[in-house]
C-alpha positions in Angstrom: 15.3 19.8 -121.6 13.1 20.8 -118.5 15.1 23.3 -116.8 12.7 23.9 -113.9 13.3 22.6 -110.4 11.8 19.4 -109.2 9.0 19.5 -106.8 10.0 18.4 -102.9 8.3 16.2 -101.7 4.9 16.7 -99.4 5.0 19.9 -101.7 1.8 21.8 -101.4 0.7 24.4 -104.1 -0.3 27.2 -102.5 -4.2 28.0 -102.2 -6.8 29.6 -100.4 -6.1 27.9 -97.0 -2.4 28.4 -97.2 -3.1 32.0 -97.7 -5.5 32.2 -94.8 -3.3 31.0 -92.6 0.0 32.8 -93.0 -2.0 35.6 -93.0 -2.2 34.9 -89.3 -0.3 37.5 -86.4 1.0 36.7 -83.4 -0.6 38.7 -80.2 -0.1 35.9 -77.2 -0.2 32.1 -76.4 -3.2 31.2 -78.3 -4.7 28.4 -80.4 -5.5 28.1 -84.2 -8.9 27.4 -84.9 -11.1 27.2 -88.4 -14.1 29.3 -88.6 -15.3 28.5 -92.0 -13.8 27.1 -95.3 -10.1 28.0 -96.0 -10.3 30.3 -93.0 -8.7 30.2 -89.2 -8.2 32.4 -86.9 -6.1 32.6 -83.5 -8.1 32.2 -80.1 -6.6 32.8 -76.8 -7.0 30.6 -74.1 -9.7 32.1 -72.7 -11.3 32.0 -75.8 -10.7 28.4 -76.7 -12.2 27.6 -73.2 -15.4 29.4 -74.1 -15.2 27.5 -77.7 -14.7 23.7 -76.3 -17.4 25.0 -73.8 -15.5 24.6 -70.6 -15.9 28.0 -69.5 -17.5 26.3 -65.9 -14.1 24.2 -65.3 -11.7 25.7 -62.9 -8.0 24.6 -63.0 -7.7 22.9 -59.0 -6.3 19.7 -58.4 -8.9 16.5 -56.9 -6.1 15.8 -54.5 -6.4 19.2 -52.4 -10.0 19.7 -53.4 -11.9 20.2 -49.8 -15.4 20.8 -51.7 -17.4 23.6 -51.9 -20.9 24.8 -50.3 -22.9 24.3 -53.9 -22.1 20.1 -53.0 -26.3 19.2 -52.5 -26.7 15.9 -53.6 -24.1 12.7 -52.9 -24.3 8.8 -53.6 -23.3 6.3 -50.2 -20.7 7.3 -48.5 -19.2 4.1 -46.6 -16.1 5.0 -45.4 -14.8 8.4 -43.6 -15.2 10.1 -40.1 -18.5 12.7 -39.8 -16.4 15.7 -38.0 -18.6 18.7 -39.0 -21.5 20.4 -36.8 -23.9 17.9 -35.4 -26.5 16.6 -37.8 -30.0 17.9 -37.2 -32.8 14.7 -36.2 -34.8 16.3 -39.4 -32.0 14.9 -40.9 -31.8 11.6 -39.7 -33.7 8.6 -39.8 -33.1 8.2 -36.0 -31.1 4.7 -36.6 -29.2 3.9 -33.3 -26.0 2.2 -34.4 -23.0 1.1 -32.5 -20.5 -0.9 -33.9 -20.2 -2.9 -30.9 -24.1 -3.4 -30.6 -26.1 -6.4 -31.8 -28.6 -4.3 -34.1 -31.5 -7.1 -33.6 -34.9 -6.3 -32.9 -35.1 -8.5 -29.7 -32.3 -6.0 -28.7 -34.0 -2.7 -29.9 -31.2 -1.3 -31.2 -32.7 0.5 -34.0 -36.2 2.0 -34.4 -37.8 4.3 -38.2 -38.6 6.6 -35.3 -37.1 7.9 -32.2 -39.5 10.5 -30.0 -37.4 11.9 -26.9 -40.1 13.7 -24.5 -37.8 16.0 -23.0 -34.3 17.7 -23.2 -30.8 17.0 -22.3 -30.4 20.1 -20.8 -29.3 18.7 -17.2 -28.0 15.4 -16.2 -30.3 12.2 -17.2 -31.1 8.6 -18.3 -33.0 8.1 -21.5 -35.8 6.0 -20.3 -37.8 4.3 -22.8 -41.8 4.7 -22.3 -42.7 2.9 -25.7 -42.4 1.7 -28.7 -39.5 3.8 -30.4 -40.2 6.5 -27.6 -38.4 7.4 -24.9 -38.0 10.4 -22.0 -35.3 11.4 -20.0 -35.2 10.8 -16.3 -33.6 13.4 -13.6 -30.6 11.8 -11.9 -32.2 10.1 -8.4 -35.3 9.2 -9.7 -35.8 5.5 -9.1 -34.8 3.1 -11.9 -34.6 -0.4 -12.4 -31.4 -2.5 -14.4 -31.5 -6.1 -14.6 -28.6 -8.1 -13.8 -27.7 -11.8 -12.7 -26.2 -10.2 -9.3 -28.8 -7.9 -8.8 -31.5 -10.4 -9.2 -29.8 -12.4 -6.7 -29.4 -9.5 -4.3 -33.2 -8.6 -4.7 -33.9 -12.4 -4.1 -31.9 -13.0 -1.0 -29.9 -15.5 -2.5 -26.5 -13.4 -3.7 -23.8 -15.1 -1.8 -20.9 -12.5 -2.5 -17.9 -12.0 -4.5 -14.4 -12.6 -4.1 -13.7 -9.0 -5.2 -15.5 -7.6 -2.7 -12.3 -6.0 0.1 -14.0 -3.5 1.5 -17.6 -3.3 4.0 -18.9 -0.9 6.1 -20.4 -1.8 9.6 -22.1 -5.4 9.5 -25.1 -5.0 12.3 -26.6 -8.7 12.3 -25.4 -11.9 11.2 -23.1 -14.9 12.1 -19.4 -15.5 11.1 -19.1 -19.1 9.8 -15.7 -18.6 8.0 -11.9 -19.3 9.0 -11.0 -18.0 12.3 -10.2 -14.4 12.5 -6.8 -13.7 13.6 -5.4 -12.0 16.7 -4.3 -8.9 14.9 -7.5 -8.5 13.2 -9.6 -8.4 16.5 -10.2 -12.3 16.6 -8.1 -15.5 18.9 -7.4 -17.1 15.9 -8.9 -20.3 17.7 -11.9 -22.1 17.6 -12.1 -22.9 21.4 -12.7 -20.6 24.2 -9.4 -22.7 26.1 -7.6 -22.5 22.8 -8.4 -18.7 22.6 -7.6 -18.4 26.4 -4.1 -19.9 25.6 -3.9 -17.9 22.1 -4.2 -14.4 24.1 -2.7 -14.9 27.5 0.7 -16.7 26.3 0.0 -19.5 28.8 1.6 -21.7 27.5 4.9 -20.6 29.0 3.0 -21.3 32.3 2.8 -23.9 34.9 0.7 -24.4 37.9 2.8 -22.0 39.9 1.8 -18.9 37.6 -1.5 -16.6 37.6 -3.0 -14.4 35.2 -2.3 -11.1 36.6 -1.9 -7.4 35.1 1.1 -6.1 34.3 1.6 -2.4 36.1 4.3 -1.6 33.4 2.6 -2.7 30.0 -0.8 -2.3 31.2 -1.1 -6.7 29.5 -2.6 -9.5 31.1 0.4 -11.6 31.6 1.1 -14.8 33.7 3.7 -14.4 36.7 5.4 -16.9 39.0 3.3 -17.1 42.4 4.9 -19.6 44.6 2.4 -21.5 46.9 -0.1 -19.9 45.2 0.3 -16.1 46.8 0.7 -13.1 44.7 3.2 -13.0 42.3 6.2 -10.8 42.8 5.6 -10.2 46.8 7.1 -6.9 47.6 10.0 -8.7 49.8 12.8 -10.8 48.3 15.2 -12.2 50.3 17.9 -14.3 49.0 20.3 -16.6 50.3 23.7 -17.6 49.8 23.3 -21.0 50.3 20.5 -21.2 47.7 22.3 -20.0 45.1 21.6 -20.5 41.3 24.8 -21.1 39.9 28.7 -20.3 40.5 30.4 -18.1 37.9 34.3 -18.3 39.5 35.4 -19.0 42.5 34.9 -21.9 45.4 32.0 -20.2 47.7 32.5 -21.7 51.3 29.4 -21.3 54.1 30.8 -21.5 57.8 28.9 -21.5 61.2 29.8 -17.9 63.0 27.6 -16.8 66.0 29.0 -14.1 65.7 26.9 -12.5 62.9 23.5 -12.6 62.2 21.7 -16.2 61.6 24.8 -17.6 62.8 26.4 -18.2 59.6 28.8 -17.1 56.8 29.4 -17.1 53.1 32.3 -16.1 51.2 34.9 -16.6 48.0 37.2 -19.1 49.5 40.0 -18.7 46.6 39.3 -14.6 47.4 40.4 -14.2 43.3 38.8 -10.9 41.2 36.4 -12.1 39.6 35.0 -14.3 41.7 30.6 -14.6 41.1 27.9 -16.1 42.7 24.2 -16.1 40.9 20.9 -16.4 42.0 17.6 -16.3 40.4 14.0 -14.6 41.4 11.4 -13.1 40.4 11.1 -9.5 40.2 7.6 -7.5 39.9 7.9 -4.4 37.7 9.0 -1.2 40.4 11.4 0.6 42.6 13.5 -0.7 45.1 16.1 -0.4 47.9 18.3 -3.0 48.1 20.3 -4.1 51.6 23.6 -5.9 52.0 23.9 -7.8 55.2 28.1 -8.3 55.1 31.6 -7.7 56.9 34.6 -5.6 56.3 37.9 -6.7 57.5 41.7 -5.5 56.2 41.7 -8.6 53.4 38.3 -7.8 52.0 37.5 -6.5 48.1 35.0 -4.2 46.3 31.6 -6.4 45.4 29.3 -5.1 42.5 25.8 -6.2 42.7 24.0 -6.9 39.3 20.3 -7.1 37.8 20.3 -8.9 34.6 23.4 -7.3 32.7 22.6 -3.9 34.8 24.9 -3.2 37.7 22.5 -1.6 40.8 25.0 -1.2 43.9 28.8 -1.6 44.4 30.5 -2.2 47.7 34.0 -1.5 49.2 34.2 -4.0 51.9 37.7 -3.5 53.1 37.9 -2.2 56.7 41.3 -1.8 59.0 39.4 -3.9 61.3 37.1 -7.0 60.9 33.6 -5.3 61.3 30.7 -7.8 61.1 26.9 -7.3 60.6 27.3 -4.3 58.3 23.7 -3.6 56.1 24.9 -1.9 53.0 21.6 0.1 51.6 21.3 1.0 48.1 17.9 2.9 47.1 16.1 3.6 44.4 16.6 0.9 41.9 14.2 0.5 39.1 12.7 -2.6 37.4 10.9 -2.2 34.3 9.1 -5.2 33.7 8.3 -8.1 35.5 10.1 -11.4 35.5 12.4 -13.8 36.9 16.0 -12.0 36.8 19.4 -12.8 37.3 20.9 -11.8 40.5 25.2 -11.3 40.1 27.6 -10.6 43.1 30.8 -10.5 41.6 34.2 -9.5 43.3 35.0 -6.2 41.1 38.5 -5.3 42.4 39.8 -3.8 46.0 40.5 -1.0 47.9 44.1 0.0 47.6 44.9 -0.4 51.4 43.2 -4.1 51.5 45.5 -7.1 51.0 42.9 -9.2 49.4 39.8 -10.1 47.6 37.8 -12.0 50.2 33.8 -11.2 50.4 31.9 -12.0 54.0 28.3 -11.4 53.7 25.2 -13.3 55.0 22.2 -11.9 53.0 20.5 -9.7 49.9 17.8 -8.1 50.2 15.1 -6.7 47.5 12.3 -4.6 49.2 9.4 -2.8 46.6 9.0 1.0 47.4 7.3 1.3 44.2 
């Protein structure tokens, strides 16, 4: 009977490498390495770098890696930005590129060598003197660039551009374009009688107007002138029978001898309100206006009216009939010339008076002014 236990299995009899190796101490994280038949020995990291002969590799990830100074030598780079200190022409083979450039020999775009004969050191052009060489030219000294426009310009036959807004002072030449317009110094025409009309607004004229000047606005302007005289006299008379229109009232014109001219004019339905018109012409000035009229006990108060502007009021009531009174009202300003409407309107009456009536014979419009 074999009473000794039975051998495991992977069982291995102990022998000289066994030995070796439990003979082995713990100091620090280290490896195990053989040094010669049936023998190891423990090697620290360090040492095991120095063993696999690594002792040059440094432990920093490619990722982060920015380089290092002892770089001398590199392949092609193709792609990447150049950001460090400008690259020295002893290190360049002086190949102008530009991605936007057509690099073609006809275009001389790129040249084995580049000579510049001078220095940027103040504002310049490169100008190019020769084959691959060039110099730089101070800012105002005379250069040529050829251009389409510009060889048209130098010919005499550039004929302009629509983009052009702005010119200075043309000196010589002939305007053959549209006609220039009033408010940029033109007529606007393209006759002298249509430029006439264009300027003097004469076609609100007839053959009782003339061009004449305006004292208020300084304007040429046409006026009325009848029978030819000067328009806007300094005189104007007018008369009741030749009025304009009637505004209210029945206006009655009698014979008297006993007033001036031998006649009379007045509101036969005597109502308040009652308006007579008349239209003339008025040159631009001051004047005094007179009243040729009557008072008597029946009689109202009578506003006189320019345009929409009331210029002299008159109470014509009287405890006796009074005829051949001249009511004066001075210093009445027109502003500008023109044919105006003249208003005497029946504005009310005197407590004492019984009625509205209005006698008068004549108005009068004399220029001081």
């Amino acid at each position: 009977m074999n009473l000794l236990p039975s051998k495991p299995v992977g069982y291995q009899p102990l022998d000289a490498n066994l030995v070796s190796l439990a003979g082995l101490t713990y100091a620090a994280a280290s490896f195990v390495k053989m040094t010669g038949a049936n023998t190891f020995a423990l090697r620290t990291i360090g040492e095991t770098k120095t063993d696999l002969s690594l002792n040059l590799v440094e432990n920093t990830a490619l990722s982060t890696w920015i380089g290092s100074a002892n770089i001398t030598t590199l392949g092609t780079i193709a792609t990447g930005t150049w950001e460090g200190a400008s690259i020295s022409t002893t290190h360049t083979d002086a190949k102008c590129t530009d991605a936007t450039a057509d690099n073609t020999a006809t275009n001389e775009t790129s040249h084995t060598t580049v000579v510049v004969d001078g220095d940027f050191s103040s504002n310049g052009i490169l100008n190019r003197t020769g084959a691959g060489v060039y110099s730089i030219l101070a800012l105002g000294t005379d250069v040529q660039a050829y251009h389409a426009n510009l060889a048209a310009i130098a010919a005499g036959t550039w004929t302009g551009a629509n983009s052009i807004t702005t010119l200075g002072t043309i000196a010589t030449g002939t305007w053959q374009s549209t006609d220039v317009g009033i408010a940029y110094g033109g007529t606007g025409q393209s006759t002298a009688q249509a430029a006439i009309d264009a300027l003097t607004a004469v076609s609100g004229a007839t053959n009782e107007h003339v061009l004449t000047k305006d004292t208020v606005t300084g304007n040429a302007i046409f006026k009325a002138a009848p029978d030819g005289g000067d328009a806007g006299a300094g005189t104007t008379l007018l008369f009741p029978l030749f009025y304009d229109s009637l505004t209210q009232g029945t206006w009655l014109f009698t014979a008297d001898a006993a007033r001036y001219l031998n006649y009379n004019c007045y509101n036969g339905e005597n109502n308040d309100g009652d308006q007579i018109n008349w239209k003339t012409y008025l040159n631009a000035g001051t004047y005094t206006l007179k009243f040729l009229y009557s008072k008597s006990a029946a009689s109202g108060i009578v506003d006189l009216y320019i345009d929409a502007a009331e210029v002299a009021s008159f109470d014509a009531y009287n405890g006796i009939t009074v005829k051949n009174l001249i009511g004066t009202q001075a210093g009445i300003v027109v502003a500008a010339s023109g044919i105006k409407d003249i208003k005497l309107i029946i504005d009310g009456k005197n407590g004492a008076s019984s009625n509205y009536y209005i006698n008068f014979v004549l108005i009068g419009f004399y220029r001081t002014a």
